[in-house]
N, C-alpha and C positions, 0 to 999 in steps of 0.2 A: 128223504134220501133217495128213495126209487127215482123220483122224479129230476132230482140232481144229474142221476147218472145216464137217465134216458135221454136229456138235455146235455150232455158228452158224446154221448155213444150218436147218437143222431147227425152232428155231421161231419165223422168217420164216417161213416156208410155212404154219408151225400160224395165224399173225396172219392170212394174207392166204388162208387156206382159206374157203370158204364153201358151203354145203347150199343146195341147193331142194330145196324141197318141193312140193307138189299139196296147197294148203288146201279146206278142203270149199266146199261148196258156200251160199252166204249169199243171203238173200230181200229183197228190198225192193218197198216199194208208194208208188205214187206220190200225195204229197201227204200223206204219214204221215211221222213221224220214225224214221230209223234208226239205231241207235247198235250200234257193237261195240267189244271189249275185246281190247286187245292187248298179252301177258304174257306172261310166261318160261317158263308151260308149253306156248304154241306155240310156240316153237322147239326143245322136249326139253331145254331148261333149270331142270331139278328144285329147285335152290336158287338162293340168293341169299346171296351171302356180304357185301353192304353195300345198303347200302338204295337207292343212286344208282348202280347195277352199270349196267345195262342203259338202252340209248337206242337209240328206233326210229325210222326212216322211212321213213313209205310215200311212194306215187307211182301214178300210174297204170303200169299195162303199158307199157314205152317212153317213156316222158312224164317230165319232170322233176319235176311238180307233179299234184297231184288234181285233181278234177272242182269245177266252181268252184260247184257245192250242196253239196259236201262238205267236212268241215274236219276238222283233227287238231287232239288240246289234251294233254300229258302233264299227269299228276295223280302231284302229288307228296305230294300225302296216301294215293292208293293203289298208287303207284310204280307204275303203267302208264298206257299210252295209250290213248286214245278216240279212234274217227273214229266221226261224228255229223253228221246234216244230212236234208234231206228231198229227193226225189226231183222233178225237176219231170216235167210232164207231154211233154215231148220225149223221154225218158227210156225210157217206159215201152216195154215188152217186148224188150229189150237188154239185153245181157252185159257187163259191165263188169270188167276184171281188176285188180287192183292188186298191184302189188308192194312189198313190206315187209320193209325190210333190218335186221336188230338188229346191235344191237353192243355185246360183253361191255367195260365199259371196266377190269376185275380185267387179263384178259389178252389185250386186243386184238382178242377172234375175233368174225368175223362170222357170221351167216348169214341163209337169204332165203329166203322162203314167198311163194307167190301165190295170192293170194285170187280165190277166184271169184263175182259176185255179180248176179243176177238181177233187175233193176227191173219187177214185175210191173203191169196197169194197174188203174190206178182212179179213180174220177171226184171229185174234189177237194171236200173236204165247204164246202159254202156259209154256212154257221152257227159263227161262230167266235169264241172267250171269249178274250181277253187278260187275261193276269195278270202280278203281279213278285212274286217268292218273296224277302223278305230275309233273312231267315235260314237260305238256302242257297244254295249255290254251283254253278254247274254242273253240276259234277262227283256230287253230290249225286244226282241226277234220272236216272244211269245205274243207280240200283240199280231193279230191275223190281219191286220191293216197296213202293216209296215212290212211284212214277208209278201203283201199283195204288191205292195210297189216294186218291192226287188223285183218279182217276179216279170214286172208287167217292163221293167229294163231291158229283159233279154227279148220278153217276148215281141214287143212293138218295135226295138231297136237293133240289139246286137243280133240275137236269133229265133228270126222269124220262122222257122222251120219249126220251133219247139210250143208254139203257141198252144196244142191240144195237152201235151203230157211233160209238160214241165214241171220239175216238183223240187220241191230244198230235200234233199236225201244224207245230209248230215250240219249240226248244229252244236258245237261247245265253246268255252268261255276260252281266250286266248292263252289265261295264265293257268288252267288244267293242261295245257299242249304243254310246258313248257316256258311260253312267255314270262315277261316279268313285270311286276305291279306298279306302276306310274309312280312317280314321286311326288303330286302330289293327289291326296285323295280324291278332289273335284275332278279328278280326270276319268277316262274312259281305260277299263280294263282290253276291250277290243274282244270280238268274236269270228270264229272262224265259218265260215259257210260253205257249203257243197249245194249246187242243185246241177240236177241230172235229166236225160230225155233223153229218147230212142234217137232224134234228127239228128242229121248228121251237122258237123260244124258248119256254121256260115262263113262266107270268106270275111266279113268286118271280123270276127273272132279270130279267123286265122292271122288278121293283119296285126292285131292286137295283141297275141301272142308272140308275135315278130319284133313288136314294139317295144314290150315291156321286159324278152328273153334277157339279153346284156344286164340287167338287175338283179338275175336270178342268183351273181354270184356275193349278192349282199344281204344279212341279214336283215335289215331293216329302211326303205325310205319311203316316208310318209312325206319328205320334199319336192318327191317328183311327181310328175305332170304327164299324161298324155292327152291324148285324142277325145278320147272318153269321159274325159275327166267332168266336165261338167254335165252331162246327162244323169251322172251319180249323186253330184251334190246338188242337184236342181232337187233332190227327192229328199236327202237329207244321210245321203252316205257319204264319208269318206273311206278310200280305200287304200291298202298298204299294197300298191303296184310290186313289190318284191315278190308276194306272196301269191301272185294271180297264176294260174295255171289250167291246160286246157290237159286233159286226162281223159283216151278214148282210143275208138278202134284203128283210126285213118291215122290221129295227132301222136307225135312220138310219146312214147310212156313217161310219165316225170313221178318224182316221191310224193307220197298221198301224205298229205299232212297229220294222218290218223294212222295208226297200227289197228282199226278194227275189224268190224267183219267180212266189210267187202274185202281186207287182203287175202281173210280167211277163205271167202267164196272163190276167187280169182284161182287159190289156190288148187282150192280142193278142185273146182274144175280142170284144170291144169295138170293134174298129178294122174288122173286116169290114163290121159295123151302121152304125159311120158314113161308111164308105165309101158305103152303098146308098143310104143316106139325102141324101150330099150331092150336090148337085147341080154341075153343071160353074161356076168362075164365070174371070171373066178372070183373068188374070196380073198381077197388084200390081205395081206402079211408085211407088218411093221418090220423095219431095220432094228436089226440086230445093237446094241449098246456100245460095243467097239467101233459101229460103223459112225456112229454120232461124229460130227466133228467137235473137236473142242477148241477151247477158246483159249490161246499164250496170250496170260495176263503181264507178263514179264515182259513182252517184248513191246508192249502197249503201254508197260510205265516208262519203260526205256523212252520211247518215242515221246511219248508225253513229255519226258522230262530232259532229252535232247536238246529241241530246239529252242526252248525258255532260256536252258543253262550256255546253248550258244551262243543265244541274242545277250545275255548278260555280259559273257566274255568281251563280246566284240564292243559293249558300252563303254567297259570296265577301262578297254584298252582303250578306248577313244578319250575317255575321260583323262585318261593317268597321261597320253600325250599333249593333251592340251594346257594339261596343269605343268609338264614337265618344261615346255615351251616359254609360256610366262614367265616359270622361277628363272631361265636362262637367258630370255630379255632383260628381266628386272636386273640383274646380276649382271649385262652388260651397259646400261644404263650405271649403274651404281660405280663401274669402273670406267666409264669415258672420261670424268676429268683429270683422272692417272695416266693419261696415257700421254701426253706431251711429259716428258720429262725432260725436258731442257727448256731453260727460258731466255734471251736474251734479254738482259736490261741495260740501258744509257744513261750513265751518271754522268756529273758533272764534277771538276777541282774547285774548289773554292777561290784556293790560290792561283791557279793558270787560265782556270775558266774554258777547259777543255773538255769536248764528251770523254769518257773513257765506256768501251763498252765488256760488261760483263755478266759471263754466262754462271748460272745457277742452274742446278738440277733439284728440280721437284717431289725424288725421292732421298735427298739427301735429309736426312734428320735433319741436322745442322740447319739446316735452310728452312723447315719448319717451325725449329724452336726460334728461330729469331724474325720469320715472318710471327710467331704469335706473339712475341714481346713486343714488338713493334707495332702489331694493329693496336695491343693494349691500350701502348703509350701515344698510338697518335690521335688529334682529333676528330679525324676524319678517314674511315674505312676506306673511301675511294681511293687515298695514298697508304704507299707503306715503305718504310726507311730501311736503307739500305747501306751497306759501308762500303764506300768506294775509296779507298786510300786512306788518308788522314781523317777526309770528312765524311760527314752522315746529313744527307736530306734526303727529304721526301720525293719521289718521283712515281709517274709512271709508268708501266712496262709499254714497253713503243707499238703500236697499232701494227698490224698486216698488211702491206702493200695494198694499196686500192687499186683494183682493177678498172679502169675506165671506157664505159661504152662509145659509142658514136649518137649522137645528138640530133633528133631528127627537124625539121625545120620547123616547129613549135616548140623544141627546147623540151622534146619527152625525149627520157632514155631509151634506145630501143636496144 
């Protein structure tokens, strides 16, 4: 039985065991980006027996959460973690500790390193290049091989002037700004980039800032083209030209695609100057409640509902004239062939064989009851029988005078 339960209880303890360590010693400069990698061979974890084993997290010394410049991101394309961020200038020459607990999730086991890390000072470079990387992702820009090449873009090409003290001074993922996640997954989430240096602008930057400005008023195009464009992708960047911007002492001021601490610095340097600058004034005293204006919601439904009920009037009536028109067409149409009431017709005597001509009116009853008895009885609707004296035949009513033209020398009428 003992041995039952020390074969239970044994690996409980192996789960809930856990190492410190004393991690070395790490460097940071203030107003520069830091990034470090955190993987299974600082904890003396030599393999990996599934690709999703291992899950860390840091913290500060005693603190439940990091330093709020700093951030954690795991990368699951290279199964470990990154903390990455830039140092603000409060910062500088303090010790900073963090603790960083891992956990095997194969068999439970913990263990915890602490990091030790030095924010060294330095004066925050004034001259700063915003970029957006699309076709790569955060993650991306930890490798120190691929932030050498950007770097070695400005320095050898665009700005030569910054060749000693060029540095990336801020680095996050597009869609933590904001952005939004590709549709479909094989794609690139896009990263944003800041690098900074005391030189002053080159004029190829200035021209390029010239170039690309008319773009600025569009969220996004990755369609367009400049100048530069191929010196980028020769390395293996593309870049979202909306997004490019030059931010500095001489270049007009533009919106930093970040809310962090350089706005904070900007500031706070800034707030001494106008403090000195302003002068004392009174104490502001808000307007009184009567003085409010208010707002006639009455005369705004009126209005609103004016001009709709005018334009409807004016349909109404257009409508009801057009319809009034038709019925009064249609209605003299229906009375045109009333309107001759007189007919003249030419009979013949049987006996004398004389026309006799005799008129009928077309409103006379009489003369409809016996045109309809007549069409009844005759065979043929084109005649219809008439009494002219003694005798009855069929005749019909005599044609209209022919008006005749003059005859042009081919026998057309003209």
């Amino acid at each position: 039985m003992k041995m039952k339960r020390l074969s239970f209880i044994l690996p409980v303890l192996a789960v809930m065991w856990t190492q410190e360590a004393a991690g070395t010693k790490l460097q940071a400069s203030v107003g520069e980006l830091f990034t470090y990698k955190i993987e299974p061979q600082l904890f003396n974890w030599t393999h990996q027996v599934i690709s999703e084993q291992f899950r860390y997290r840091p913290s500060l010394m005693n603190y439940p959460d990091l330093p709020s410049w700093m951030r954690y991101m795991y990368s699951h394309e290279y199964h470990a973690g990154f903390l990455y961020g830039t140092p603000p200038e409060s910062t500088a020459g303090k010790d900073i500790s963090l603790d960083v607990v891992a956990l095997n999730r194969q068999n439970y086991e913990t263990r915890r390193i602490v990091l030790s890390m030095f924010v060294a000072h330095k004066f925050p470079t004034p001259n700063v290049v915003q970029m957006k990387i699309d076709n790569l992702n955060w993650v991306h820009l930890m490798d120190p091989g691929r932030v050498e090449n950007l770097r070695n873009i400005f320095r050898k090409d665009l700005w030569p002037n910054s060749k000693e003290d060029l540095s990336v001074v801020f680095m996050e993922s597009a869609v933590n700004m904001g952005g939004r996640l590709p549709l479909r997954p094989q794609q690139r989430e896009g990263v944003i980039v800041h690098v900074g240096s005391f030189a002053q602008f080159s004029p190829r930057l200035k021209e390029l800032q010239e170039e690309v400005r008319p773009l600025y008023k569009l969220p996004s195009c990755t369609y367009k083209r400049t100048s530069v464009q191929k010196i980028f992708e020769n390395v293996g960047f593309k870049l979202d030209w909306c997004a490019f911007r030059m931010v500095g002492v001489e270049s007009p001021t533009e919106i930093l695609y970040h809310s962090g601490k350089q706005n904070e610095q900007q500031a706070a340097e800034e707030q001494p100057r106008q403090e000195q600058e302003q002068e004392p004034q009174d104490r502001w005293m808000g307007i009184s409640r009567e003085d409010v204006p208010v707002r006639n919601y009455i005369d705004e439904f009126a209005f609103a509902f004016a001009i709709p009920g005018m334009i409807f009037a004016i349909l109404i009536g257009m409508l009801s004239a057009v319809l009034c028109f038709q019925h009064e067409k249609f209605s003299l149409n229906l009375d045109y062939p009333m309107s001759s009431t007189v007919q003249m017709v030419q009979c013949s005597d049987s006996k004398s064989n004389q026309p006799i001509t005799t008129l009928k009116s077309l409103k006379d009853p009489n003369f409809l009851l016996d045109n309809i008895s007549m069409r009844s009885q005759s065979p043929n609707n084109s005649f219809y029988q008439l009494d002219c004296g003694t005798s009855s035949i069929y005749a019909r009513p005599k044609p209209p005078p022919y008006k005749g033209g003059t005859l042009g020398r081919n026998g057309v009428d003209i």
